[in-house]
C-alpha positions as CSV (number, residue, x, y, z in Angstrom):
1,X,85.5,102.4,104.7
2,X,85.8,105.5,102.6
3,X,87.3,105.7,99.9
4,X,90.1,108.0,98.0
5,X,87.9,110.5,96.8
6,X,85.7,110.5,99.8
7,X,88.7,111.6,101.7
8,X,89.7,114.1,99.1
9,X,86.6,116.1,99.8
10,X,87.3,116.0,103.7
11,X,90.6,116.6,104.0
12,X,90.6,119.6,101.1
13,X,92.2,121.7,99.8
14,X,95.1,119.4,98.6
15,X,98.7,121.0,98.7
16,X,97.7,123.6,101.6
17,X,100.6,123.4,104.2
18,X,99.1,125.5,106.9
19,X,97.5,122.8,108.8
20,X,100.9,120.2,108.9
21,X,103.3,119.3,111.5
22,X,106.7,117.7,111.5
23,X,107.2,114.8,113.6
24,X,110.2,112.5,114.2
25,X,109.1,109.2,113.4
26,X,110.8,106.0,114.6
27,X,113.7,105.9,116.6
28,X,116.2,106.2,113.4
29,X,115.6,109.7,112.7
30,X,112.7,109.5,110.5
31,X,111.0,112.8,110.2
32,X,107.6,113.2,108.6
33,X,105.1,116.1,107.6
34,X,101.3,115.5,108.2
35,X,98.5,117.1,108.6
36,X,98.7,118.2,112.3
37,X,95.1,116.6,113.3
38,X,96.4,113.2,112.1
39,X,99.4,113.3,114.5
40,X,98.1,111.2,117.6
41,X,97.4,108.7,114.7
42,X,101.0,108.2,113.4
43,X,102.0,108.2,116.8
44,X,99.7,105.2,117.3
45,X,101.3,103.7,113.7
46,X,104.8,104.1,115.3
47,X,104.6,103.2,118.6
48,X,102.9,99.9,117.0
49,X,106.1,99.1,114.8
50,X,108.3,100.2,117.7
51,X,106.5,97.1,119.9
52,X,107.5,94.7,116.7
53,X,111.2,96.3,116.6
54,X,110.2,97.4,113.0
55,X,112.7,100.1,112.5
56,X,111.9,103.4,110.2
57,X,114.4,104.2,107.9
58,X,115.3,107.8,107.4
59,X,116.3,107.9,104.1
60,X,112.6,106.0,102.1
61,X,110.2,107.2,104.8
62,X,108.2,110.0,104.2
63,X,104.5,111.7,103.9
64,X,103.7,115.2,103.1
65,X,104.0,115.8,98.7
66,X,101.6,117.8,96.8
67,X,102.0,115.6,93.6
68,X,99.2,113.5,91.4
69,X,98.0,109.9,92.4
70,X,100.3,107.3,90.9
71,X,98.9,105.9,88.0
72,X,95.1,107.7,88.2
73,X,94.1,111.0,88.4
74,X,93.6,113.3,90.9
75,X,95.4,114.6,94.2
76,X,97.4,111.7,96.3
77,X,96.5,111.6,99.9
78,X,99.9,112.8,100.9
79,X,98.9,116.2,99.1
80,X,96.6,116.3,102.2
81,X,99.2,115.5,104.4
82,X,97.0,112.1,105.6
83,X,99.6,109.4,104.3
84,X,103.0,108.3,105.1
85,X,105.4,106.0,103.5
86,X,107.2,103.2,105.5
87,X,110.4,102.1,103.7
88,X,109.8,102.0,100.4
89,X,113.1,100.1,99.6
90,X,111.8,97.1,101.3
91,X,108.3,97.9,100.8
92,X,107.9,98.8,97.0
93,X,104.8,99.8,94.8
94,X,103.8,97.3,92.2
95,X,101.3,94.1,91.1
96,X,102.8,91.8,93.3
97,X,102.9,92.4,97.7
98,X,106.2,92.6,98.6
99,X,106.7,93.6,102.3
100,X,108.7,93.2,105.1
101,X,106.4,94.5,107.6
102,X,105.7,92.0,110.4
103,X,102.2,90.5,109.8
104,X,101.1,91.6,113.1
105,X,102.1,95.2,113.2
106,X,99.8,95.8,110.1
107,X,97.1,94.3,111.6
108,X,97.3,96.1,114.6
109,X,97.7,98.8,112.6
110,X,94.4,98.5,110.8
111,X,92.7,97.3,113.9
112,X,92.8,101.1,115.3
113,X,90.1,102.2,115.7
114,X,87.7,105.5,116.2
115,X,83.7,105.0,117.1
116,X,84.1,101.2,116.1
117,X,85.4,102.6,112.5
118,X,88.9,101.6,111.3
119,X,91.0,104.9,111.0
120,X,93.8,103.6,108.9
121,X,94.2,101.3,105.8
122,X,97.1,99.8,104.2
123,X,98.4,100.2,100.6
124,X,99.5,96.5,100.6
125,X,95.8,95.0,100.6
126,X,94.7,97.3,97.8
127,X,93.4,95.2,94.9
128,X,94.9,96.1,92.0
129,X,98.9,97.5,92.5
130,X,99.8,96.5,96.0
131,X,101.4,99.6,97.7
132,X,103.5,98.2,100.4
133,X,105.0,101.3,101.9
134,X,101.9,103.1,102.2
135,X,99.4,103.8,105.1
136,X,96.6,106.3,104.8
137,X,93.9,108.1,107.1
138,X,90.2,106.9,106.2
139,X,88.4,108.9,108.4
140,X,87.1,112.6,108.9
141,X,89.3,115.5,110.2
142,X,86.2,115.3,113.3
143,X,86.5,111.7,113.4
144,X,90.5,111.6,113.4
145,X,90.3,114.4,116.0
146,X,88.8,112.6,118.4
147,X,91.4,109.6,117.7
148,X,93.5,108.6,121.5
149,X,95.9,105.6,121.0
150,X,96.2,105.7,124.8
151,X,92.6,104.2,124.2
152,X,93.6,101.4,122.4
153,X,96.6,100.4,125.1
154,X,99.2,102.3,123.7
155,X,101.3,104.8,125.6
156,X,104.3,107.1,125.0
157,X,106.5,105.0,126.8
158,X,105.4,102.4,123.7
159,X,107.0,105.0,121.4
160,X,110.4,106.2,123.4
């Protein structure tokens, strides 16, 4: 699985809005900014939570920010428009996992997949602060090109 700075490198330069797109995301008028190679992905992400009636609040969901890791140094992965935050209200950042994500729409979240290699992780199973809200690309702009959540047995009519 590679790691923050790994992606750093791959995704650079951090804070360049050229390459990002604006989606809607959910069915609650969610819109987020991301870097427009990553878009089949999120729409994997949501059609998963759509399936498990998870809605996506408009007002604490959101992705694109050139701004600093939290707590370390160095771009955040949103500065490379690869990360999106679910609901942060219900989903917050801190030492204990709080979440009300259903179980199995994370894991069939993480279980996407690109050449056998999970393509996303999730914040909430970091090891030190949990970070809930947060779900990040771990793969190559080439790898997450070639990403197809029909593949995986997801279709638009999952996400409409």
């Amino acid at each position: 699985m590679a790691s923050t700075s790994e992606m750093r490198a791959a995704w650079s330069p951090a804070c360049d809005g050229g390459g990002m797109e604006t989606i809607d995301f959910g069915d609650q008028g969610a819109r987020v900014t991301v870097d427009r190679v990553t878009v089949p992905i999120w729409r994997a992400v949501e059609a998963i939570f759509a399936k498990y009636r998870y809605p996506i609040r408009k007002a604490d969901t959101g992705a694109y920010n050139c701004r600093q890791i939290t707590g370390g140094s160095g771009y955040s992965l949103h500065a490379y428009g690869i990360a999106v935050d679910v609901n942060w209200q219900s989903n917050p950042y801190g030492p204990n996992l709080v979440t009300n994500m259903p179980p199995g729409a994370v894991r069939e979240i993480e279980a996407l997949r690109v050449d056998d290699r999970p393509v996303v992780r999730w914040g909430g199973r970091y090891s030190g602060n949990k970070d809930a809200m947060h779900f990040e690309v771990i793969v190559s702009p080439t790898v997450a090109a070639r990403f197809d959540y029909n593949a995986g047995g997801l279709s638009v009519a999952d996400i409409e």
